[in-house]
Backbone bond lengths (Angstrom), bond angles and torsions (degrees), N, CA, C in turn:
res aa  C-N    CA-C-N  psi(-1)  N-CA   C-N-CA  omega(-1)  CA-C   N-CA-C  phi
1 X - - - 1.465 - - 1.533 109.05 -
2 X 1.370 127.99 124.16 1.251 124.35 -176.27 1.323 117.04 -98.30
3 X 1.450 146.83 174.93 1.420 143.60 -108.07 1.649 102.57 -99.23
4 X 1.171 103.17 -22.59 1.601 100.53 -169.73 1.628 101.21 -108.38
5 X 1.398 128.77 -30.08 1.728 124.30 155.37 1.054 96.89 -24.13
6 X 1.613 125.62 -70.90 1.328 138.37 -110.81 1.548 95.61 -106.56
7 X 1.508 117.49 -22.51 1.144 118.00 175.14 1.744 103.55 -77.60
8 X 1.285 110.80 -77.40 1.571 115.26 172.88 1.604 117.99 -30.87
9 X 1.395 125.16 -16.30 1.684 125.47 150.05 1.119 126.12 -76.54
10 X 1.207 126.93 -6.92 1.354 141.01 -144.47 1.769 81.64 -110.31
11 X 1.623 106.01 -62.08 1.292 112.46 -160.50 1.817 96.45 -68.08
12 X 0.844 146.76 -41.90 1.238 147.79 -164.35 1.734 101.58 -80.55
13 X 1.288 125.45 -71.33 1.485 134.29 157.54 1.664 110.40 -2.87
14 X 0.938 106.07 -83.05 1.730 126.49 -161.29 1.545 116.81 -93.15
15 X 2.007 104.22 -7.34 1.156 125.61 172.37 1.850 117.97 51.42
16 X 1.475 109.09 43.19 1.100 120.06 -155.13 2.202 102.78 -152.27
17 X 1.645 83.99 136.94 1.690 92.45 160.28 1.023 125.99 -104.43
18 X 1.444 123.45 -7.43 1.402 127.06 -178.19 1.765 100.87 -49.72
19 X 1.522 91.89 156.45 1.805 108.63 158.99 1.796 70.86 -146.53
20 X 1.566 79.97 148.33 1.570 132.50 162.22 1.364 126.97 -90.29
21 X 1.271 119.31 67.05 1.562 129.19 -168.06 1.660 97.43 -66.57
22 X 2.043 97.33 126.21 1.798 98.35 -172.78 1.539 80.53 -97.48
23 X 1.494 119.33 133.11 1.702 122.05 157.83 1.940 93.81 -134.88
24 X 1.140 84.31 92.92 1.838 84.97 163.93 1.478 128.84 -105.45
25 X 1.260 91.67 111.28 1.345 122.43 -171.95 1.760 106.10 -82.14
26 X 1.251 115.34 92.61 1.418 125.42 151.07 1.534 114.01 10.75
27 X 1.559 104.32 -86.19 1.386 132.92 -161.66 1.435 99.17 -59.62
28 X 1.559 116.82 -38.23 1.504 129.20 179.88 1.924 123.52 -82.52
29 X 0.940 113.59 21.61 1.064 116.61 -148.68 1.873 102.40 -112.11
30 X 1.136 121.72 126.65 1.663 112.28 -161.71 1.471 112.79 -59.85
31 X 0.990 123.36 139.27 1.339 138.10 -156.12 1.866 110.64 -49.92
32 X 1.416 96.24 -53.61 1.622 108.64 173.63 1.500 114.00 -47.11
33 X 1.490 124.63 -29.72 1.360 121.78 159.99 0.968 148.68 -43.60
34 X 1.293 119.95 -42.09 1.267 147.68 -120.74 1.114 104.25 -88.92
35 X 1.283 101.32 -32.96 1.630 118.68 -164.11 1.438 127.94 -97.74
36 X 1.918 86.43 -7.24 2.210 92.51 -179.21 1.293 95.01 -78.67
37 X 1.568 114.45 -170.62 1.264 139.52 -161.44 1.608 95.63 -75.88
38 X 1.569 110.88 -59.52 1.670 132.00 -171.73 1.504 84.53 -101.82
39 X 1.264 121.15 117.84 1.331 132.39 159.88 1.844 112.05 -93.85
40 X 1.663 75.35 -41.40 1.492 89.76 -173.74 1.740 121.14 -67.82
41 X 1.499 94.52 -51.07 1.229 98.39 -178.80 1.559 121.25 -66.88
42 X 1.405 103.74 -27.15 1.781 121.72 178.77 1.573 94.43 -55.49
43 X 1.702 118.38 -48.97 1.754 96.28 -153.92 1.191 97.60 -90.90
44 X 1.391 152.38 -14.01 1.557 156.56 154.17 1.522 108.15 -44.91
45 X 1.325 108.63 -53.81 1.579 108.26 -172.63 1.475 117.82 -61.97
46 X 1.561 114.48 -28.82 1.325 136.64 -179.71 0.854 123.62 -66.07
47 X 1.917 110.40 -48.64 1.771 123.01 163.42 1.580 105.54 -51.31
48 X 1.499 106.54 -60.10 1.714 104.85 -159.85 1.439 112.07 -48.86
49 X 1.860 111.29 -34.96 1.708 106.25 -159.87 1.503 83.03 -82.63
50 X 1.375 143.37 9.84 1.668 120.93 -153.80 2.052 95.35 -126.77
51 X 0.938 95.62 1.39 1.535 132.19 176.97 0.912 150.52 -94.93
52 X 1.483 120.59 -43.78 1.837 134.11 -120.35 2.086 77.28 -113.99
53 X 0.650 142.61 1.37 1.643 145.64 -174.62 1.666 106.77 -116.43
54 X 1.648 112.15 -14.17 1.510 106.17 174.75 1.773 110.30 -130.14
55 X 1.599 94.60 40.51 1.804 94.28 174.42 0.832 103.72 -121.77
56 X 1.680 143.21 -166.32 1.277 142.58 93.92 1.436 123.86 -70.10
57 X 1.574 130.27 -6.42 1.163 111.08 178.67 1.489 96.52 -166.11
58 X 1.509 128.41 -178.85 1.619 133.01 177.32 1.658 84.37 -133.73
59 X 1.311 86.50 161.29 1.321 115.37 -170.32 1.855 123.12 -141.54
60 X 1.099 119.87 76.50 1.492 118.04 -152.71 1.469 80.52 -97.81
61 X 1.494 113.96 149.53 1.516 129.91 176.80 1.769 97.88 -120.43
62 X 1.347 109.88 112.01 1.133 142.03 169.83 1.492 128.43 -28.05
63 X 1.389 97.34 -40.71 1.754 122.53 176.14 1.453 104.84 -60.68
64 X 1.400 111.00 -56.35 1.567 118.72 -168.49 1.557 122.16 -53.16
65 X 1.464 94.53 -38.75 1.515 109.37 165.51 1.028 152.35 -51.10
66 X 1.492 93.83 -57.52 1.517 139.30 153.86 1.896 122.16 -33.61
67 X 1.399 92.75 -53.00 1.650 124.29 -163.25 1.359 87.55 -86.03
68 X 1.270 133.17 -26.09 1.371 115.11 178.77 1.334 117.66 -109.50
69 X 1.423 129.15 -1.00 1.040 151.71 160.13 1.510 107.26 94.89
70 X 0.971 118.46 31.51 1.563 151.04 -164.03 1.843 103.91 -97.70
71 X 1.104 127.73 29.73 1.483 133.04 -173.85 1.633 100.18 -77.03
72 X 1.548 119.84 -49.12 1.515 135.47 -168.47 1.322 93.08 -68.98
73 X 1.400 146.52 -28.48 1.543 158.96 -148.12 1.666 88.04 -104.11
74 X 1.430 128.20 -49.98 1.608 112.31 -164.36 1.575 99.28 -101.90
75 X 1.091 118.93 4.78 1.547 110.74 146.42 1.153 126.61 -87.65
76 X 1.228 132.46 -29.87 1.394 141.90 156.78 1.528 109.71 -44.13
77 X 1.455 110.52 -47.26 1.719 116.70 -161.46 1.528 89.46 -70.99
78 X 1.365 123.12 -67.05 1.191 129.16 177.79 1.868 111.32 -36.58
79 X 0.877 137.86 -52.75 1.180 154.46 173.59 1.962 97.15 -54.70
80 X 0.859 114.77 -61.83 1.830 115.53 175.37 1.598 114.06 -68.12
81 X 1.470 131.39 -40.19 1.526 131.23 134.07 2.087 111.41 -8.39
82 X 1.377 77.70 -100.29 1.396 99.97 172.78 1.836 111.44 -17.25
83 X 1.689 96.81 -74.66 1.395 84.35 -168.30 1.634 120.43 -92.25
84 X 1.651 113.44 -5.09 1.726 110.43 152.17 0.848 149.42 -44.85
85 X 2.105 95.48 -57.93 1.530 130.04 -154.67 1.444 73.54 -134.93
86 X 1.448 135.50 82.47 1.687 106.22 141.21 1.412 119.89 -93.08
87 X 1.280 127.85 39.96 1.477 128.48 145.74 1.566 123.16 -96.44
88 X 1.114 102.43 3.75 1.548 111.05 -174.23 1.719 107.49 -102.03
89 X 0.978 94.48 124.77 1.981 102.85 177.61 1.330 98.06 -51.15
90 X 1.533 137.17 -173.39 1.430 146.15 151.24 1.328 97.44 -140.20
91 X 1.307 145.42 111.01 1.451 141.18 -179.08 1.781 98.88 -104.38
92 X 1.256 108.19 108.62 1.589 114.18 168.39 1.526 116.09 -59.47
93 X 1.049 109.52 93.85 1.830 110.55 160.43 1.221 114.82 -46.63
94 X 1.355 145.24 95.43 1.185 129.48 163.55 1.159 107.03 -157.11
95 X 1.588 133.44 27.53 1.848 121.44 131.91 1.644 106.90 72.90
96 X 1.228 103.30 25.45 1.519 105.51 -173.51 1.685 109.66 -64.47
97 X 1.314 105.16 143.94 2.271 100.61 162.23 1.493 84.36 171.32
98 X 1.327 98.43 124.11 1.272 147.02 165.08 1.488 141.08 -121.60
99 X 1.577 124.01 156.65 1.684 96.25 158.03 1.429 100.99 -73.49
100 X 1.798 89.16 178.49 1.371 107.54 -163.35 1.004 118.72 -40.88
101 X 1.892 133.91 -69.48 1.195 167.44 -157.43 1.595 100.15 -65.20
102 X 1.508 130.16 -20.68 1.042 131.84 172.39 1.530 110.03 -102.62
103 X 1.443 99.35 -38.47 2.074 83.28 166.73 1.287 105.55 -59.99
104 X 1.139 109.82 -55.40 1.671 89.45 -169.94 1.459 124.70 -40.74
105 X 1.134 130.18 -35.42 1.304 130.53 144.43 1.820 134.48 -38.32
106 X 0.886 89.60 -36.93 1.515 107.40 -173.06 1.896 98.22 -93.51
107 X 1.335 124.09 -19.33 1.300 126.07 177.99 1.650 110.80 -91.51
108 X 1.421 110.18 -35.57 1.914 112.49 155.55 1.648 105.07 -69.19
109 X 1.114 136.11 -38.77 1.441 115.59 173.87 1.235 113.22 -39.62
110 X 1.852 116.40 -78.33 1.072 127.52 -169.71 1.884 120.76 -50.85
111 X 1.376 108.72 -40.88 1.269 117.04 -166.70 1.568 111.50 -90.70
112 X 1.491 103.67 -40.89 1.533 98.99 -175.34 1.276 116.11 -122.92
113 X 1.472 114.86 8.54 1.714 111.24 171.35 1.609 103.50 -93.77
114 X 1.409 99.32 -45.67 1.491 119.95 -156.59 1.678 95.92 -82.27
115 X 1.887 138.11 -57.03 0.913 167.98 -42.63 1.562 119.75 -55.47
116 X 0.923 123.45 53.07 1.663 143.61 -178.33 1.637 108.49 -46.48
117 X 1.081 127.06 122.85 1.418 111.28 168.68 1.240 127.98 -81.73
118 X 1.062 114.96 0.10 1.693 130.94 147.76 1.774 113.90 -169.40
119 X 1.815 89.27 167.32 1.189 98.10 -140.80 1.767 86.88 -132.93
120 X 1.350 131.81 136.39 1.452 132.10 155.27 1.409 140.34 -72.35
121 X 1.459 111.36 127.76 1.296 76.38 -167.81 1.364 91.08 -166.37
122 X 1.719 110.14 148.17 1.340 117.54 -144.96 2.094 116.81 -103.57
123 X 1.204 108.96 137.52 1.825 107.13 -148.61 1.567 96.27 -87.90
124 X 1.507 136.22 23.85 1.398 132.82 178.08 1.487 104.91 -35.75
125 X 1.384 88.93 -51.70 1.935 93.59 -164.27 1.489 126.49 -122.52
126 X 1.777 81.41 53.97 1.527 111.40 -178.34 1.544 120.98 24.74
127 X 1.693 107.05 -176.49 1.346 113.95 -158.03 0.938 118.45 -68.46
128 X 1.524 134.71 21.51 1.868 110.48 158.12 1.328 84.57 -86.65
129 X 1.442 153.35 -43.03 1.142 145.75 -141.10 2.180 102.24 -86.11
130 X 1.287 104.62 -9.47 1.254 116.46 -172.38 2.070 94.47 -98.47
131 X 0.683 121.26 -51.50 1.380 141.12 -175.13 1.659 122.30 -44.12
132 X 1.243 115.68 -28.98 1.617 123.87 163.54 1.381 108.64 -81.06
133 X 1.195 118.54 -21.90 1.713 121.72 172.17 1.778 106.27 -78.13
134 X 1.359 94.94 -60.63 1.861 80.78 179.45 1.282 124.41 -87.93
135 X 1.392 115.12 20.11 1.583 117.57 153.19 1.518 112.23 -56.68
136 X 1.214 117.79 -46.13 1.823 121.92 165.90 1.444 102.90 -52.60
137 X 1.368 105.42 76.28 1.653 101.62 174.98 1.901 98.07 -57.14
138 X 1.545 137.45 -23.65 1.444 97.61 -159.92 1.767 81.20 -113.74
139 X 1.128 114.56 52.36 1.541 122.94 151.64 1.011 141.78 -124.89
140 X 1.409 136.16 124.05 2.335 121.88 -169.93 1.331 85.93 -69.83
141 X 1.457 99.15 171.20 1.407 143.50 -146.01 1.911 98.65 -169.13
142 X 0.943 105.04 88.05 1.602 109.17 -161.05 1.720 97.81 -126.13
143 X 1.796 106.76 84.07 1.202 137.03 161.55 1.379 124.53 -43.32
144 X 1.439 119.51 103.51 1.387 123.07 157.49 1.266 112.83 -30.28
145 X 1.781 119.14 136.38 1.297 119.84 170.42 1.415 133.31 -165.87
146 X 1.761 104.47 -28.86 1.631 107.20 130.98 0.830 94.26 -150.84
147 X 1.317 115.80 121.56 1.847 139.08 149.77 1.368 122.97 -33.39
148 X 1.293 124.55 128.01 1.451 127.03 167.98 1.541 107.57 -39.50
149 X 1.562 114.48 -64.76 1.476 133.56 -177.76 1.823 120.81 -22.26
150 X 1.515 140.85 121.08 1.215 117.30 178.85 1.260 115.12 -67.72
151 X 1.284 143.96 -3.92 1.516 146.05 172.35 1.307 107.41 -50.15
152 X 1.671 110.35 -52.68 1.843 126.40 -172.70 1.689 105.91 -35.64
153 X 1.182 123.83 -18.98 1.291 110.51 -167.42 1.804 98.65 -96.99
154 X 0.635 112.94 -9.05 1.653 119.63 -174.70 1.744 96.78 -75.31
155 X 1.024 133.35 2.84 1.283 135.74 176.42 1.280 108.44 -153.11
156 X 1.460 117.89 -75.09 1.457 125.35 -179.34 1.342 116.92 -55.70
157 X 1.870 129.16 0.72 1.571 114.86 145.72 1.751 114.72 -114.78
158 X 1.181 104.97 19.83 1.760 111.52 160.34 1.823 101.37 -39.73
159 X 1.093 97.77 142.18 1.671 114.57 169.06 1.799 114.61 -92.79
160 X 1.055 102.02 113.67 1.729 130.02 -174.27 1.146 102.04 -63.66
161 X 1.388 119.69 -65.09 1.623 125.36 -172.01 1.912 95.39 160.82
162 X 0.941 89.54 127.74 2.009 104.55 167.70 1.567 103.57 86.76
163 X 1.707 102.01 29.20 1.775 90.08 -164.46 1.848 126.47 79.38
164 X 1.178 124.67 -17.25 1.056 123.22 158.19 1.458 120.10 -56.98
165 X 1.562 117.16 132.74 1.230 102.76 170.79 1.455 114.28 -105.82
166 X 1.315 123.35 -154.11 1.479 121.14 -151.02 1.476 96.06 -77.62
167 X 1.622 119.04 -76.34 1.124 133.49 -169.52 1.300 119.71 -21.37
168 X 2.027 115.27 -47.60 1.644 120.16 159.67 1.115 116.07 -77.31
169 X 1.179 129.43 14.28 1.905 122.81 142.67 1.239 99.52 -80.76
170 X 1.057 139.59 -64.54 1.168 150.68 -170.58 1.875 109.17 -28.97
171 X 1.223 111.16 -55.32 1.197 139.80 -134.26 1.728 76.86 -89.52
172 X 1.288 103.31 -59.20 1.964 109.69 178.18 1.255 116.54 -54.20
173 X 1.355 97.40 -57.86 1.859 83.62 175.80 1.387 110.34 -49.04
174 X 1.534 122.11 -71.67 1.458 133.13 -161.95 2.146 101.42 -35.50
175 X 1.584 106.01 -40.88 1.201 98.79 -169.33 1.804 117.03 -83.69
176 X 0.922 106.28 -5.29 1.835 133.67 -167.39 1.425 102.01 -103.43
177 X 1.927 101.66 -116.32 1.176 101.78 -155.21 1.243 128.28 -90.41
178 X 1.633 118.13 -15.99 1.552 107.74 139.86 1.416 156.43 -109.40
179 X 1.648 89.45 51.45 1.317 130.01 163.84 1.549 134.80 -83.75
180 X 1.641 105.76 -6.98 1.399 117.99 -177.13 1.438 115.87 -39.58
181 X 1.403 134.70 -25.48 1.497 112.47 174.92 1.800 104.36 -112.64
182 X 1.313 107.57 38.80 1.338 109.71 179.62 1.424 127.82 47.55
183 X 1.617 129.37 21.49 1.314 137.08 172.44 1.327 138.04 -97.80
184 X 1.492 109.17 -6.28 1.122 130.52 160.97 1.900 115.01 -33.42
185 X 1.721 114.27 153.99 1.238 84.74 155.71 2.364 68.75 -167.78
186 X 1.280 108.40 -172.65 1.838 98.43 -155.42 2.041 85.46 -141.70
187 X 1.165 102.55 128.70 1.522 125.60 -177.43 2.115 86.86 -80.94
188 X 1.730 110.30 120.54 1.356 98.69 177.38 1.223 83.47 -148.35
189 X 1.550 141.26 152.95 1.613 132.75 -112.59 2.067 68.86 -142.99
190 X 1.548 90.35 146.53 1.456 108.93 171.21 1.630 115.24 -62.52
191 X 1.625 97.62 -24.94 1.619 115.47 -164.52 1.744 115.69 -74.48
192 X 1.267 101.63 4.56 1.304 130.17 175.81 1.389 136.08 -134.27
193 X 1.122 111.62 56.59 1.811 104.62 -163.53 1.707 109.18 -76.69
194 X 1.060 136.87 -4.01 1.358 142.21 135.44 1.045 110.08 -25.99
195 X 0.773 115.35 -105.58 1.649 138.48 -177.67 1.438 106.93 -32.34
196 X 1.241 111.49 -49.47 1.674 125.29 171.01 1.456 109.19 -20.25
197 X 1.736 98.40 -84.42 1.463 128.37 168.96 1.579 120.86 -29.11
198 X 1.262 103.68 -48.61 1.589 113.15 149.91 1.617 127.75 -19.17
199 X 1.408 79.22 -82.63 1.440 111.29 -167.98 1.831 110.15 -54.55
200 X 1.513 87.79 -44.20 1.786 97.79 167.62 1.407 117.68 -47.86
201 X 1.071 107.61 -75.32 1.222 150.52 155.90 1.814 100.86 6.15
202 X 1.651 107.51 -76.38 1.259 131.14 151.27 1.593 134.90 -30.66
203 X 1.036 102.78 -31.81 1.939 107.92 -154.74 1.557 115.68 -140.35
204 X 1.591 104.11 5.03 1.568 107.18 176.26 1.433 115.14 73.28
205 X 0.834 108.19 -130.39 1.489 134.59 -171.62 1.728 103.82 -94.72
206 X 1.294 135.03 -10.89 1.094 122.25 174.48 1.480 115.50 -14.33
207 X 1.139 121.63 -174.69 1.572 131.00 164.48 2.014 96.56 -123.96
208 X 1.354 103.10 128.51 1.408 123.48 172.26 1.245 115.97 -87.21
209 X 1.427 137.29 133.23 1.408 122.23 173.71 1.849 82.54 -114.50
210 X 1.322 108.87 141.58 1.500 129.63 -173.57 1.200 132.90 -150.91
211 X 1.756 94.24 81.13 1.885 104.67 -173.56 1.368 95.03 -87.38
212 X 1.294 114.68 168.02 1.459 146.16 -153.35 1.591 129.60 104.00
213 X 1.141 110.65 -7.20 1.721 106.36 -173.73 1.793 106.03 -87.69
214 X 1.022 136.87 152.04 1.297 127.02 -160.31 1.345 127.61 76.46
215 X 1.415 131.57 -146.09 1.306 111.68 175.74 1.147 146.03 -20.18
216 X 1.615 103.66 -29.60 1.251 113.74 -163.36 1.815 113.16 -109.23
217 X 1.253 96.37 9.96 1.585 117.84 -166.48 0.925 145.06 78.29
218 X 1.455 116.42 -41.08 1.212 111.14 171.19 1.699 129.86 -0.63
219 X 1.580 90.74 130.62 1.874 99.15 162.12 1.658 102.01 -56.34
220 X 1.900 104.40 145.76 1.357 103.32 156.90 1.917 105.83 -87.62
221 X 1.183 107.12 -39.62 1.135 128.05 -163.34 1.547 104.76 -70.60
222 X 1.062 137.57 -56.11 1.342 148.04 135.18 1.814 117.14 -1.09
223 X 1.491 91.45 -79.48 1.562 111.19 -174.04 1.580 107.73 -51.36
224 X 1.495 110.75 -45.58 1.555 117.66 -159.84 1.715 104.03 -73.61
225 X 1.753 105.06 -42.79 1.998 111.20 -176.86 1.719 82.21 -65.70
226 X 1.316 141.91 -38.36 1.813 116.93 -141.04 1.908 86.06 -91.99
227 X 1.495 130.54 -29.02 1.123 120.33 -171.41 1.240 123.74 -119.00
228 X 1.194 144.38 -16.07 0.993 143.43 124.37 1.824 142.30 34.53
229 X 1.106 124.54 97.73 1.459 98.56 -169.80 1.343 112.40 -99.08
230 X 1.706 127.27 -176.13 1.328 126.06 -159.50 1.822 96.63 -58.45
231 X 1.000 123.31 -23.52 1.717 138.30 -129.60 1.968 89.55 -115.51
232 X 1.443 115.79 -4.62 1.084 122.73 167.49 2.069 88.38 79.78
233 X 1.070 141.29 22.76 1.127 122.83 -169.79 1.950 91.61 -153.99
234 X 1.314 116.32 178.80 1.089 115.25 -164.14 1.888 118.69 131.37
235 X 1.219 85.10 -39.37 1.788 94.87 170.48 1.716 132.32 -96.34
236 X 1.157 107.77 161.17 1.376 99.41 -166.79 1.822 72.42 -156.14
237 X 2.151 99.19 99.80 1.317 103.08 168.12 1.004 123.65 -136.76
238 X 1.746 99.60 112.85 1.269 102.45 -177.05 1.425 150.38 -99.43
239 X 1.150 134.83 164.45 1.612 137.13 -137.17 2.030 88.70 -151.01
240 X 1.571 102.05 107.20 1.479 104.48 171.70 1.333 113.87 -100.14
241 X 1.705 110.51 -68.30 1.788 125.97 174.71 1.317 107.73 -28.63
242 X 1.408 101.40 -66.61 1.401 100.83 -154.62 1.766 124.37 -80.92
243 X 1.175 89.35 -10.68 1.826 96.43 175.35 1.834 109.25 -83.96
244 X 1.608 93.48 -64.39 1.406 97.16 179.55 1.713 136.33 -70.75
245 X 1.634 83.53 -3.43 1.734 86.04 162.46 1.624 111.69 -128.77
246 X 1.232 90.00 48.63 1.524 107.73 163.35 1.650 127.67 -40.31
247 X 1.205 87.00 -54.27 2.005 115.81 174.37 1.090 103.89 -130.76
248 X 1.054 101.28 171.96 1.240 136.11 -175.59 1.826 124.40 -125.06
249 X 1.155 100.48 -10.90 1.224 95.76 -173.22 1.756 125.66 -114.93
250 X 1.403 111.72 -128.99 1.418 88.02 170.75 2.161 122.46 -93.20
251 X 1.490 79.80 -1.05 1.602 89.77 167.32 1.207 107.98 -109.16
252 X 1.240 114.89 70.53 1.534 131.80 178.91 1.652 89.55 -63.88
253 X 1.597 99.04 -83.60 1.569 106.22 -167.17 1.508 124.24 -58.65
254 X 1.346 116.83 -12.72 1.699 107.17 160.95 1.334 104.56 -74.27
255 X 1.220 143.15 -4.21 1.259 148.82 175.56 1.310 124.05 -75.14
256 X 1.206 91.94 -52.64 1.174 117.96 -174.00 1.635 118.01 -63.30
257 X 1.515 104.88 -52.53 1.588 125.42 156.89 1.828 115.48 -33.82
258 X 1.656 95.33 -70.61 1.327 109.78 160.32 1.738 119.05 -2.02
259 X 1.622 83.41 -91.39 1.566 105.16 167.34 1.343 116.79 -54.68
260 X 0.988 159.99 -27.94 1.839 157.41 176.97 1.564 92.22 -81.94
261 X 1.555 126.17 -51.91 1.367 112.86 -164.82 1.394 95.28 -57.25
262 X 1.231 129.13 -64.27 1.432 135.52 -173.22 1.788 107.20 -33.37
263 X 1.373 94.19 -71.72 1.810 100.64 -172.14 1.693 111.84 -32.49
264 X 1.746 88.46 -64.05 1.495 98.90 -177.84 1.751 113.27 -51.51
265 X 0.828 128.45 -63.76 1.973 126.95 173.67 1.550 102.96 -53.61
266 X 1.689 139.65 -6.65 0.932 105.88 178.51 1.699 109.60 -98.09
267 X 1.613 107.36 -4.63 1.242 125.92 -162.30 1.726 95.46 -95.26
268 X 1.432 117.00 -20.26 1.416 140.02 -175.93 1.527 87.20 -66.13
269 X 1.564 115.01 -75.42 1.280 105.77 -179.20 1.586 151.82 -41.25
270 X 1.015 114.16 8.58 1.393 151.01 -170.41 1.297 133.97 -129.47
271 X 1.083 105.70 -3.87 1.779 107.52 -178.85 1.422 95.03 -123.78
């Protein structure tokens, strides 16, 4: 089943848009952990099984891993995904764009080191650099295009030509011409539901990945009317901070649940 089947079961299945963004933060991490071998991988694995029935997808951000030297830990997690939850997507956060000869590198990380069913990754240096990713026809390819972040506008609303700004170039290509095996899908930030609507607006039925709700504020109510598809589904929005550091303690992951059941029914309410 390739990335967007498997997503669109996910959403119908578990009757839910949430994604579960994993960012494990060291410093944040419940105290009783701290001290196993896999700290990291222990409190990820805990969220996903305490979870994996109220998402459509996980979302591990690459950096966190990385920074802790925790790389052997998010292949493992990925690897316990896989064989727990294999109805659940895993979309690799990791902002990839390169020239060609180096995505391609960066497209075996994500797909066949890691095995992610999709992977992010950012169009600076346009579509040959987009193009080793959607050669995995049965993998997403989930294009930067407006960022939750307020920086994103310092580029991503530059004027293209005719008043268009960047982000709806962005949004065209991703839905057009390097879209040829239909796996594409465009990261557009809750922190903007303007623009959102846009972007919809633009690209059909794409699939949206849309951080900002939670920590970062985002409207739920907002996000869900601006992106939304006819079919009430279409989004994939995700919520990391605030779910997975629910608690703090040793009922991290009933906490954690807690928080996703909540998110997910409030995002229910709206579509």
């Amino acid at each position: 089943m390739n990335f967007i089947a498997k997503l669109r079961a996910a959403w119908q299945r578990n009757d839910s848009l949430l994604c579960v963004g994993l960012d494990p933060d060291p410093v944040r991490l419940p105290a009783h952990l701290r001290a196993r071998a896999t700290p990291v991988l222990d409190f990820c694995r805990e969220i996903a099984d305490a979870t994996a029935d109220l998402v459509c997808a996980f979302k591990p951000q690459i950096a966190y891993f990385a920074a802790a030297r925790a790389e052997a830990e998010l292949e493992a997690l990925l690897a316990h995904i896989r064989a727990r939850h294999p109805a659940i997507p895993v979309i690799l956060d990791a902002k990839r764009g390169d020239i060609g000869s180096t995505a391609e590198q960066y497209a075996r990380e994500a797909f066949e080191r890691y095995g992610a069913d999709a992977v992010t990754v950012n169009p600076y240096l346009g579509g040959d650099s987009i193009e080793p990713f959607t050669r995995y026809a049965d993998r997403g390819v989930i294009v930067l295009c407006r960022t939750s972040n307020p920086g994103g506008t310092d580029l991503q609303g530059l004027d293209v030509g005719g008043g268009e700004p960047l982000y709806r170039r962005v949004a065209k290509l991703a839905a057009g011409p390097w879209n040829a095996n239909g796996n594409c899908g465009l990261v557009v930030g809750a922190t903007f539901p303007k623009e959102l609507a846009e972007v919809r607006a633009l690209v059909g039925d794409m699939p949206l990945l849309v951080p900002g709700i939670g920590a970062q504020g985002g409207d739920v109510a907002a996000t869900v009317a601006a992106g939304r598809t006819a079919d009430g589904t279409g989004l994939i929005v995700n919520s990391a901070r605030a779910v997975i550091y629910a608690g703090g303690g040793a009922d991290f992951a009933a906490a954690a649940r807690a928080a996703a059941l909540a998110t997910r029914d409030a995002i229910n309410r709206h579509r």
